[in-house]
mmCIF file of the N, C-alpha and C atoms, coordinates in Angstrom:
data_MODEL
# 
_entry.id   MODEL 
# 
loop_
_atom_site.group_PDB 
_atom_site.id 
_atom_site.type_symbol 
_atom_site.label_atom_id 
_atom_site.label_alt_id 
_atom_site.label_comp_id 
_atom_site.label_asym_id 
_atom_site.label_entity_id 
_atom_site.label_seq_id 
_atom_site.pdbx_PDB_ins_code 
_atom_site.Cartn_x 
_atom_site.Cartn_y 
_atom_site.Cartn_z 
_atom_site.occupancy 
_atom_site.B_iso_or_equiv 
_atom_site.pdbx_formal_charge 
_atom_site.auth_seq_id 
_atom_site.auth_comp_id 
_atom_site.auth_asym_id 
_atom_site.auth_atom_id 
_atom_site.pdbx_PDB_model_num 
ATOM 1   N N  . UNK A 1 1  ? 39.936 25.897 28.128 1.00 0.00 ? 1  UNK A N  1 
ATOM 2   C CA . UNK A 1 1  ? 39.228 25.787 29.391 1.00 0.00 ? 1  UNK A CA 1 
ATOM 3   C C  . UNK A 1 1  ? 39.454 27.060 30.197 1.00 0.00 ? 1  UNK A C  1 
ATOM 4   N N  . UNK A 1 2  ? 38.431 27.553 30.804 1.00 0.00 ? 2  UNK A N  1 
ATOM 5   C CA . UNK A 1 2  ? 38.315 28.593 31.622 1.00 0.00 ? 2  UNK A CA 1 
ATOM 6   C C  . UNK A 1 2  ? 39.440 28.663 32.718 1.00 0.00 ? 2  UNK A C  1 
ATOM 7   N N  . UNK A 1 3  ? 40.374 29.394 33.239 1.00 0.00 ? 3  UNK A N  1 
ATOM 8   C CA . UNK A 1 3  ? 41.093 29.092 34.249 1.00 0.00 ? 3  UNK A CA 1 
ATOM 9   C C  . UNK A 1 3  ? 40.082 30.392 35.477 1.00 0.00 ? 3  UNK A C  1 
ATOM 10  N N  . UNK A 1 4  ? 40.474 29.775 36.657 1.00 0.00 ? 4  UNK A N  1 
ATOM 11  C CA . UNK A 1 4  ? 39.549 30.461 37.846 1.00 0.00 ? 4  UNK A CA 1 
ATOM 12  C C  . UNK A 1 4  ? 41.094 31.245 38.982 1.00 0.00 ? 4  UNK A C  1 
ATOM 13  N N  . UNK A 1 5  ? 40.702 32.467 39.439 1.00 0.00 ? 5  UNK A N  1 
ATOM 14  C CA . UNK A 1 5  ? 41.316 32.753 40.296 1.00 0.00 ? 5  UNK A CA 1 
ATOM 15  C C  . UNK A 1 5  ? 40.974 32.351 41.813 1.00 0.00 ? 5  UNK A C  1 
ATOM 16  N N  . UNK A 1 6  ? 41.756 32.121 42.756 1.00 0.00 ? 6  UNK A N  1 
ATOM 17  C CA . UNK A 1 6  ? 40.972 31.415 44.253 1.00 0.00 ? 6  UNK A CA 1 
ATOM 18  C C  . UNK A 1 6  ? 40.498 32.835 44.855 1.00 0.00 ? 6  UNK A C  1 
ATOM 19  N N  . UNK A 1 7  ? 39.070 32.476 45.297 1.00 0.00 ? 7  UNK A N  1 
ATOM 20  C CA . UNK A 1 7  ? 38.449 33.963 45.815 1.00 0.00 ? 7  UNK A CA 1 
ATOM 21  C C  . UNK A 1 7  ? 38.871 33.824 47.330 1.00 0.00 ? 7  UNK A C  1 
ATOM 22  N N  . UNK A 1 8  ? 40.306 32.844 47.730 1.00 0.00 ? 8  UNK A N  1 
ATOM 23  C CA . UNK A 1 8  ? 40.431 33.083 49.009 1.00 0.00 ? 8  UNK A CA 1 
ATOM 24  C C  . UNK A 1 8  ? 41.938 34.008 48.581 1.00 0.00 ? 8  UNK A C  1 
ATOM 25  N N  . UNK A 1 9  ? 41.887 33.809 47.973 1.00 0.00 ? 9  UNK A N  1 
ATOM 26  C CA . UNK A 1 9  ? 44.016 34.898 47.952 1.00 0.00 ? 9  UNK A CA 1 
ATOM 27  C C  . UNK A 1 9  ? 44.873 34.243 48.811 1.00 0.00 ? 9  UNK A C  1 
ATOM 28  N N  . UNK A 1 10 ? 46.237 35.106 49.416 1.00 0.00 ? 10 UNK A N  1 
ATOM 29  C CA . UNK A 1 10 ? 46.897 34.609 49.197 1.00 0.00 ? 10 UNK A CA 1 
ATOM 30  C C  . UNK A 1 10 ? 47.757 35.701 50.346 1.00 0.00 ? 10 UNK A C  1 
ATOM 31  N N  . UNK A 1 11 ? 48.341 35.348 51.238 1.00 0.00 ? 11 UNK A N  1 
ATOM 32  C CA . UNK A 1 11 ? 49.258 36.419 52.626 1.00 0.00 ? 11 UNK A CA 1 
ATOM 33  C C  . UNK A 1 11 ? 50.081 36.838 51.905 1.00 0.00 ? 11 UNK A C  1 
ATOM 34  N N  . UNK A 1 12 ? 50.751 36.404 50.904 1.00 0.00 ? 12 UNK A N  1 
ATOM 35  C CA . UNK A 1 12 ? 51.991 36.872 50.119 1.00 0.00 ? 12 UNK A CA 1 
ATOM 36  C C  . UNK A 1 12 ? 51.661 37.176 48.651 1.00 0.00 ? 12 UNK A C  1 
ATOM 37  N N  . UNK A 1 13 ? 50.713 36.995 48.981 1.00 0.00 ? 13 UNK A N  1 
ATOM 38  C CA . UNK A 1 13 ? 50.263 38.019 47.068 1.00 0.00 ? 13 UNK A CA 1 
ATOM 39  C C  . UNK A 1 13 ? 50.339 39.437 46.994 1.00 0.00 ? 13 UNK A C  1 
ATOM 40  N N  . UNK A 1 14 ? 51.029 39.699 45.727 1.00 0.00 ? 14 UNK A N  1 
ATOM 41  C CA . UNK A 1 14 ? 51.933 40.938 45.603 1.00 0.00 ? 14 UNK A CA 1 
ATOM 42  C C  . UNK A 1 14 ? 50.499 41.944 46.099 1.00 0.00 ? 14 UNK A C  1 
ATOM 43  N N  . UNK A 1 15 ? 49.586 41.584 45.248 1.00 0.00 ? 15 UNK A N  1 
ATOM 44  C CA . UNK A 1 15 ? 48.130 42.823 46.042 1.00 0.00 ? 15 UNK A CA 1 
ATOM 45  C C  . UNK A 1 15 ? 48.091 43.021 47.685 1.00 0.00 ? 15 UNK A C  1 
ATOM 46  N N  . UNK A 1 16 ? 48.629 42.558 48.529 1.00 0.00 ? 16 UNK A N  1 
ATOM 47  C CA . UNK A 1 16 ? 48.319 42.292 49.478 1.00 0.00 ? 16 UNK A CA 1 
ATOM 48  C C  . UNK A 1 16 ? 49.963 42.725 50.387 1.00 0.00 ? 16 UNK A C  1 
ATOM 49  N N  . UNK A 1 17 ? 50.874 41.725 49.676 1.00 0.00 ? 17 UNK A N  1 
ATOM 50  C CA . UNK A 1 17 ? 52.154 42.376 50.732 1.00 0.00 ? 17 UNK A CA 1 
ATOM 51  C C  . UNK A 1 17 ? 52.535 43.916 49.822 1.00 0.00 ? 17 UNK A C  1 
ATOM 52  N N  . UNK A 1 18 ? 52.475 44.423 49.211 1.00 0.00 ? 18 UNK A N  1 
ATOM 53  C CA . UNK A 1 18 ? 52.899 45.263 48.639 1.00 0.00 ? 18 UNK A CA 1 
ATOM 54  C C  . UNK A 1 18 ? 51.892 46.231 48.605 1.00 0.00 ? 18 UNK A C  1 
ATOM 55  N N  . UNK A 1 19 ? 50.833 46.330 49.150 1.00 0.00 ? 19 UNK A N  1 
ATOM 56  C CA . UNK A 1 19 ? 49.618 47.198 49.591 1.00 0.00 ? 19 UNK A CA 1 
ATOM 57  C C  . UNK A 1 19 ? 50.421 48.666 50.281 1.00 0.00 ? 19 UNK A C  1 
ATOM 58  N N  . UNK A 1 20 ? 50.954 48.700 50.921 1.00 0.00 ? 20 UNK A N  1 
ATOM 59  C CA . UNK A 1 20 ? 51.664 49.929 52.140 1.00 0.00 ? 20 UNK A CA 1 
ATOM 60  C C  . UNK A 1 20 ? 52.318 50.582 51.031 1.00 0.00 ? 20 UNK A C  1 
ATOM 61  N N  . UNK A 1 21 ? 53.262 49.763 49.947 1.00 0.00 ? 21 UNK A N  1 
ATOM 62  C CA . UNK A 1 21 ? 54.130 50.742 49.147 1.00 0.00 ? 21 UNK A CA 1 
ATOM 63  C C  . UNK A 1 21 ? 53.553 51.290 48.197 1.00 0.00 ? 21 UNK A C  1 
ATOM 64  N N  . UNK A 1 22 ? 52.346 51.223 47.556 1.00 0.00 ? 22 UNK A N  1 
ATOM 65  C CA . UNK A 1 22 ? 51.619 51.483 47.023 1.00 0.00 ? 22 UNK A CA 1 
ATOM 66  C C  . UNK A 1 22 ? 50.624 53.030 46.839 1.00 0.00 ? 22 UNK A C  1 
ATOM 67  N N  . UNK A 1 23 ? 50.007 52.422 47.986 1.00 0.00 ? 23 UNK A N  1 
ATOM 68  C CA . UNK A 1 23 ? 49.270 53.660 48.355 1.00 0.00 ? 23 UNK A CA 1 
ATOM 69  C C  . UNK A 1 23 ? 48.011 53.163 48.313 1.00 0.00 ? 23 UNK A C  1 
ATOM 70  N N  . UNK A 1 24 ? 47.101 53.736 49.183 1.00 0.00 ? 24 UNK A N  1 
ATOM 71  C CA . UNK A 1 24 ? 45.382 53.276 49.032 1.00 0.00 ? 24 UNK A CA 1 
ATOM 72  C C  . UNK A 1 24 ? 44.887 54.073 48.271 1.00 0.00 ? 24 UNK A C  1 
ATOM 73  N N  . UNK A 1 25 ? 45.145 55.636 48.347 1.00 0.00 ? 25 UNK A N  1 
ATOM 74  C CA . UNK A 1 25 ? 44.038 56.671 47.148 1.00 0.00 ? 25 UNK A CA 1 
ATOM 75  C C  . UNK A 1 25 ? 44.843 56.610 46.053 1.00 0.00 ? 25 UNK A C  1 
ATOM 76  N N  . UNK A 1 26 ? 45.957 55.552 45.259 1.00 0.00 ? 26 UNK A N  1 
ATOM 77  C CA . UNK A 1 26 ? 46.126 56.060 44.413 1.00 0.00 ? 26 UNK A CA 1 
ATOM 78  C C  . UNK A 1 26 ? 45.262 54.577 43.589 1.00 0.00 ? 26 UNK A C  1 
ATOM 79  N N  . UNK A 1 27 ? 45.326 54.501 41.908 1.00 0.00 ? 27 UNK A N  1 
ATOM 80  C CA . UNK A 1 27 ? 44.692 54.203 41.124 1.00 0.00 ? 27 UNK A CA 1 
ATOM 81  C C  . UNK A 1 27 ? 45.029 52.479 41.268 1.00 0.00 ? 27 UNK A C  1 
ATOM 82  N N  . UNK A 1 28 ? 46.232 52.485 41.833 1.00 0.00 ? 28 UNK A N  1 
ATOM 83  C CA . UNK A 1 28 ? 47.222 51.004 41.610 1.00 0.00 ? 28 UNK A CA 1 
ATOM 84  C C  . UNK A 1 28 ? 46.268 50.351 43.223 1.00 0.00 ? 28 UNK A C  1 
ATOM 85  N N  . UNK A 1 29 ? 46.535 51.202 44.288 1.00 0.00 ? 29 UNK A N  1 
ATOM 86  C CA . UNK A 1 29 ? 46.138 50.545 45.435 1.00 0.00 ? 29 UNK A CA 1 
ATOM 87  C C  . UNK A 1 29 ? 44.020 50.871 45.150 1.00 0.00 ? 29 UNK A C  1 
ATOM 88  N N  . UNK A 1 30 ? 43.573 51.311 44.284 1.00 0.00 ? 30 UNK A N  1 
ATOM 89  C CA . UNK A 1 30 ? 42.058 51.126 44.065 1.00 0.00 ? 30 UNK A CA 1 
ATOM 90  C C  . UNK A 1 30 ? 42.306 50.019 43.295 1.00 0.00 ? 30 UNK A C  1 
ATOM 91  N N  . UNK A 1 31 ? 42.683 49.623 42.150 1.00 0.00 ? 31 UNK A N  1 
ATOM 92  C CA . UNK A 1 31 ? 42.582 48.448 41.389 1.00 0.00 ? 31 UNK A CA 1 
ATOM 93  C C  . UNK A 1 31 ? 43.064 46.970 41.984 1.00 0.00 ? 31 UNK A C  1 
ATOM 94  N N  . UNK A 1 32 ? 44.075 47.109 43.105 1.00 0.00 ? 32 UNK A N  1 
ATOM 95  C CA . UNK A 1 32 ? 44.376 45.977 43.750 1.00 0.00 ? 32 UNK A CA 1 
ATOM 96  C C  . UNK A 1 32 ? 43.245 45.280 44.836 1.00 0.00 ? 32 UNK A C  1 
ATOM 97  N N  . UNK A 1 33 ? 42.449 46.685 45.253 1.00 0.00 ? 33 UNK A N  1 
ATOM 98  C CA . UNK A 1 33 ? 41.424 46.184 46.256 1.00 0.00 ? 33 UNK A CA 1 
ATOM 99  C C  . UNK A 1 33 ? 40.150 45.976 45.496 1.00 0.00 ? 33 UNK A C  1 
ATOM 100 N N  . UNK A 1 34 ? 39.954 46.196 44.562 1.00 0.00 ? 34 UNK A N  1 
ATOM 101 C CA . UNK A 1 34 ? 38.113 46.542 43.776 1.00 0.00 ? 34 UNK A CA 1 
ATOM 102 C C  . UNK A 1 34 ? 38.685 45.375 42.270 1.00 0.00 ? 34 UNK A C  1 
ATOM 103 N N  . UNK A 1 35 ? 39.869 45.697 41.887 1.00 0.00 ? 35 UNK A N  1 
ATOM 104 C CA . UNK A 1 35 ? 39.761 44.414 41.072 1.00 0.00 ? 35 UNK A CA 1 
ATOM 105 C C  . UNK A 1 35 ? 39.043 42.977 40.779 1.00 0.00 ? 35 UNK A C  1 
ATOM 106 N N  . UNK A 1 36 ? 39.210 42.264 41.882 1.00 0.00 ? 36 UNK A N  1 
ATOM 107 C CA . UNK A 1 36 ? 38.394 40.902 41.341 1.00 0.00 ? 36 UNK A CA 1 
ATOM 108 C C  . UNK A 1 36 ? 36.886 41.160 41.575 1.00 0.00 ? 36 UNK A C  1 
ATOM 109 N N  . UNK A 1 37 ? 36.240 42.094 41.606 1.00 0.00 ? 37 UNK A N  1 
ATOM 110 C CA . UNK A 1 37 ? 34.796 42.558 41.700 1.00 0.00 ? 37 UNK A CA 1 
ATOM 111 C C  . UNK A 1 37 ? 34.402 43.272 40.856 1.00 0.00 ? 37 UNK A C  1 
ATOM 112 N N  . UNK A 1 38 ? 35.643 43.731 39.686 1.00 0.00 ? 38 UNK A N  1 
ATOM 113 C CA . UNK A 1 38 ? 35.057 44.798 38.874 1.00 0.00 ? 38 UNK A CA 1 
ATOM 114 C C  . UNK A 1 38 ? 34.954 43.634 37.808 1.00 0.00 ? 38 UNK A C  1 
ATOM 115 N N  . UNK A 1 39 ? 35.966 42.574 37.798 1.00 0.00 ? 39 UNK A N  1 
ATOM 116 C CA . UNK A 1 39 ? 36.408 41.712 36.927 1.00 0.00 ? 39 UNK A CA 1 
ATOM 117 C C  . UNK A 1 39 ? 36.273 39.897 37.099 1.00 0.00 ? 39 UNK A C  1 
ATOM 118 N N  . UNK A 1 40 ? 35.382 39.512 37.255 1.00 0.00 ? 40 UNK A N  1 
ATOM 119 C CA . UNK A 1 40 ? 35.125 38.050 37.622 1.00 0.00 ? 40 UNK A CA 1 
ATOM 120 C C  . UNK A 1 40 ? 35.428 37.146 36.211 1.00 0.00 ? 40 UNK A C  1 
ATOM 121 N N  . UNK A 1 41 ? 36.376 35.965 36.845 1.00 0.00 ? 41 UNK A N  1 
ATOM 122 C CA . UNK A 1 41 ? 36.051 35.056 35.881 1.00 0.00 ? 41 UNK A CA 1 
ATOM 123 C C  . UNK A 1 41 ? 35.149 34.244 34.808 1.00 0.00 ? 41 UNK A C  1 
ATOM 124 N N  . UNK A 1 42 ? 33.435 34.769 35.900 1.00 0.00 ? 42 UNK A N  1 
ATOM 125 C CA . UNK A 1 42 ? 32.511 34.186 35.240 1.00 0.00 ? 42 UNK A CA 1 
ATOM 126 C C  . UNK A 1 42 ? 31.983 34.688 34.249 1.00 0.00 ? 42 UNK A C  1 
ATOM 127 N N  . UNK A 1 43 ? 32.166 36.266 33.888 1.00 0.00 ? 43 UNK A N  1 
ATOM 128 C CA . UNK A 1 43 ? 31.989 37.004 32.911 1.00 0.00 ? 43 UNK A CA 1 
ATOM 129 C C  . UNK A 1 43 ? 32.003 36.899 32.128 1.00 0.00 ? 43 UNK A C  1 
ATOM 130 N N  . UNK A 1 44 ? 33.576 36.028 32.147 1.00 0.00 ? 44 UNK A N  1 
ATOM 131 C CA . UNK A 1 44 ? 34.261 35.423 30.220 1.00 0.00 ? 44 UNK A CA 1 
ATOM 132 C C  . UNK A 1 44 ? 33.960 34.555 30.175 1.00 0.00 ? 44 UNK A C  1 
ATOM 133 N N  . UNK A 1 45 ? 32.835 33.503 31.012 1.00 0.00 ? 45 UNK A N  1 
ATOM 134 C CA . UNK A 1 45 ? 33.008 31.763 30.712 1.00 0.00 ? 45 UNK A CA 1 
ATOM 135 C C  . UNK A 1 45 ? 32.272 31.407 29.049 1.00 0.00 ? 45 UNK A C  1 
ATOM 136 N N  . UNK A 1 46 ? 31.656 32.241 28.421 1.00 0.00 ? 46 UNK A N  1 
ATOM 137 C CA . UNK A 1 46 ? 30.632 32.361 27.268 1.00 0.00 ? 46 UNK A CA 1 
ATOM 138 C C  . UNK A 1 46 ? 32.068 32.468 25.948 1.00 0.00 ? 46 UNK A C  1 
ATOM 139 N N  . UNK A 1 47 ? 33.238 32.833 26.410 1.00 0.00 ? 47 UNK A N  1 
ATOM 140 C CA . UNK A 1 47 ? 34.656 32.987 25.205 1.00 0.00 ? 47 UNK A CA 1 
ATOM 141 C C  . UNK A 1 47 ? 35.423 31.594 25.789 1.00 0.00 ? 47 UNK A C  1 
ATOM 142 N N  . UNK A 1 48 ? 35.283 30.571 26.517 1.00 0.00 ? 48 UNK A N  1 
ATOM 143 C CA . UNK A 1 48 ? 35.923 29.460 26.354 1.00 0.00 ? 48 UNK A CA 1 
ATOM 144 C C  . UNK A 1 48 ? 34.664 28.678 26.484 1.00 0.00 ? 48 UNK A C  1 
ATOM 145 N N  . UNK A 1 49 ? 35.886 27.314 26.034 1.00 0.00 ? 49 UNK A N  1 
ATOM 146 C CA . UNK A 1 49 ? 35.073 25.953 25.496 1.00 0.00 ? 49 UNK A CA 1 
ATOM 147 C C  . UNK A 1 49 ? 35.124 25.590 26.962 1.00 0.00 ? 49 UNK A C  1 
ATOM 148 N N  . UNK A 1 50 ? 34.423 24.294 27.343 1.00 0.00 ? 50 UNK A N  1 
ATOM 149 C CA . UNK A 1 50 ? 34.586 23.577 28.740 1.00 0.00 ? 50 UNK A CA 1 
ATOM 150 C C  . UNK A 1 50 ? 35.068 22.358 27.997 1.00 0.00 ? 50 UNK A C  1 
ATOM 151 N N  . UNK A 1 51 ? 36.067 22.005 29.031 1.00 0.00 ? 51 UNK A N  1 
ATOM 152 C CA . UNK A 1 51 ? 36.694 20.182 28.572 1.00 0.00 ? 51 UNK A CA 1 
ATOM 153 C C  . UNK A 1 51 ? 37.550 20.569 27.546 1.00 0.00 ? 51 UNK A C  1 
ATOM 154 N N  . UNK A 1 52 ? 37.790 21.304 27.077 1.00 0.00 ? 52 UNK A N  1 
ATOM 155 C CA . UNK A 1 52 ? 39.034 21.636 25.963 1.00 0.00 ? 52 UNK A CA 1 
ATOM 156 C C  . UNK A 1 52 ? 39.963 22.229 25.528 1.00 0.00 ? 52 UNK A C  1 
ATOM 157 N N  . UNK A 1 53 ? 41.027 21.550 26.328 1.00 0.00 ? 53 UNK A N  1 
ATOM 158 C CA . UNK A 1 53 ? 42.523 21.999 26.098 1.00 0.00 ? 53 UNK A CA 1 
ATOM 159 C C  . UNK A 1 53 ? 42.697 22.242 28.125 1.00 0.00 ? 53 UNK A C  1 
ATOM 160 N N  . UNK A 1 54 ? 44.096 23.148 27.933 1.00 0.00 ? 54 UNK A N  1 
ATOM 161 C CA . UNK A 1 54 ? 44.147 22.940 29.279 1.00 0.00 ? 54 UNK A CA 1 
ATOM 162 C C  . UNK A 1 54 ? 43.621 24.550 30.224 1.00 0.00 ? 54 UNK A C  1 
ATOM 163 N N  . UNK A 1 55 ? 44.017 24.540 31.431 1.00 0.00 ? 55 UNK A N  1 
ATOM 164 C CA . UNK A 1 55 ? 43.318 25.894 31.783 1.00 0.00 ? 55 UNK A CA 1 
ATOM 165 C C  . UNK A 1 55 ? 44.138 27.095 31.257 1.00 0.00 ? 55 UNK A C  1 
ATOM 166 N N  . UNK A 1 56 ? 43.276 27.992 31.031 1.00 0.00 ? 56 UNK A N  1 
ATOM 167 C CA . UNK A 1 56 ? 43.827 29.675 30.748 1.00 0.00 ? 56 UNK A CA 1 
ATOM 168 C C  . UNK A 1 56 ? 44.037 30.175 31.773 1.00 0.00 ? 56 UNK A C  1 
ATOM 169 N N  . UNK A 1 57 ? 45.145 31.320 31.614 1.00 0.00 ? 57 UNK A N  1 
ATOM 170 C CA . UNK A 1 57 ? 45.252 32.287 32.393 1.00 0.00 ? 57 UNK A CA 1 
ATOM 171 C C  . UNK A 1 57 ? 43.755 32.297 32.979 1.00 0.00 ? 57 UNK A C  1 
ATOM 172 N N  . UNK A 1 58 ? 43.847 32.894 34.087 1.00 0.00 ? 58 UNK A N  1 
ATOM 173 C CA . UNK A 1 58 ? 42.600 33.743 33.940 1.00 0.00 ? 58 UNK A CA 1 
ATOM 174 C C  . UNK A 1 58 ? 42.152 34.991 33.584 1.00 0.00 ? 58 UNK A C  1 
ATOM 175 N N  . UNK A 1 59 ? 40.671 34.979 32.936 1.00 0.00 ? 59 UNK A N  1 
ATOM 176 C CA . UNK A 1 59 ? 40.661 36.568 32.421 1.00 0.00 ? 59 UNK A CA 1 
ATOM 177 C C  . UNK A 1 59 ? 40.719 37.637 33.411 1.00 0.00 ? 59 UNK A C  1 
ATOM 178 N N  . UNK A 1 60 ? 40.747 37.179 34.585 1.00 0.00 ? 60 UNK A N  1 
ATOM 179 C CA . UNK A 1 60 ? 40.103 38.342 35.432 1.00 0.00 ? 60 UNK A CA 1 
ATOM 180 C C  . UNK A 1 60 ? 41.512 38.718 35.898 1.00 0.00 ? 60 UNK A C  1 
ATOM 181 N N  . UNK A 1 61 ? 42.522 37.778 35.988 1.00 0.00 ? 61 UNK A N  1 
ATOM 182 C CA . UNK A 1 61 ? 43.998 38.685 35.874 1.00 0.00 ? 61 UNK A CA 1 
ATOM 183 C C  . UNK A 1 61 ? 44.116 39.433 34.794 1.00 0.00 ? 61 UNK A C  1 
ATOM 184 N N  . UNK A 1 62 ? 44.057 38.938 33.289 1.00 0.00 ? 62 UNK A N  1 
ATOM 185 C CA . UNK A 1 62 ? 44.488 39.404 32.270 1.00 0.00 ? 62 UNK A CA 1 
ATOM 186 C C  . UNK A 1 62 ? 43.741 40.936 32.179 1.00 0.00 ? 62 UNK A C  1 
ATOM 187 N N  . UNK A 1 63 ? 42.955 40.907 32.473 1.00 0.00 ? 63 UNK A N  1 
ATOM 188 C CA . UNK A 1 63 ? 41.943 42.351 32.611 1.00 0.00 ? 63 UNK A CA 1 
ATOM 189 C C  . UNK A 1 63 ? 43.095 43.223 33.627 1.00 0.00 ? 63 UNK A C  1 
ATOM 190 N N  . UNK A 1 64 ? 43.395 42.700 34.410 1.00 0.00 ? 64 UNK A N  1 
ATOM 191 C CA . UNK A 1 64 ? 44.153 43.603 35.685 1.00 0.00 ? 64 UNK A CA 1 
ATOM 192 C C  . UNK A 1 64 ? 45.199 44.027 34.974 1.00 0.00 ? 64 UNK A C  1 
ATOM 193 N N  . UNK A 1 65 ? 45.736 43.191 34.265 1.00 0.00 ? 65 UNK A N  1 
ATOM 194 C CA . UNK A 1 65 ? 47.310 43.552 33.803 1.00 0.00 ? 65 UNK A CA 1 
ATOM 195 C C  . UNK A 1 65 ? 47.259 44.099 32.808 1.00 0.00 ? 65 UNK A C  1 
ATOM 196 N N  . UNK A 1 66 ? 46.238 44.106 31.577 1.00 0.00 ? 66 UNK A N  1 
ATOM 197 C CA . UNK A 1 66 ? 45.483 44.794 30.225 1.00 0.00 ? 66 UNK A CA 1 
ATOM 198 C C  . UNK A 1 66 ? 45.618 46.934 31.332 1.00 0.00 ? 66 UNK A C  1 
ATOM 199 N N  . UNK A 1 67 ? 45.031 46.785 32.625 1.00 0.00 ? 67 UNK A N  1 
ATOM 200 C CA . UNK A 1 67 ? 45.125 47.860 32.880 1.00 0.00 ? 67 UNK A CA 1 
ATOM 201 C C  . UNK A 1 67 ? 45.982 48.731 33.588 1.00 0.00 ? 67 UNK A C  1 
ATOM 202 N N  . UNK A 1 68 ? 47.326 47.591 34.219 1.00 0.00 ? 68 UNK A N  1 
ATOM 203 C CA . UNK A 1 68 ? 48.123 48.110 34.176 1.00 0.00 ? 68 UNK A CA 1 
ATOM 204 C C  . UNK A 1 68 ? 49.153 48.561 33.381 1.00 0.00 ? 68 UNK A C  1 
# 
């Protein structure tokens, strides 16, 4: 089964509190902000089954972390 990320986030999600140490022009603070837009869950829904088994990761993390 498809797992979904919440398109509301999260005050304490590492993208978000950890934004300042980061940096905005570098590659880590572009992929934390443009990530879930480069990479949507619905993209992959055509590589899982529906109703079978339990939820996956989601791809649209696994893509994030594939590029970190």
């Amino acid at each position: 089964m498809l797992g979904h990320q919440s398109g509301q986030g999260g005050l304490f999600r590492p993208d978000h509190a950890l934004r300042g140490h980061v940096g905005q022009g570098t590659f880590y603070g572009l992929l934390a902000e443009q990530g879930r837009k480069w990479f949507r869950d619905e993209d992959f829904a055509a590589l899982y089954r529906e109703g079978f088994g339990r939820p996956s990761v989601p791809p649209s993390q696994l893509c994030v972390a594939l590029l970190l």
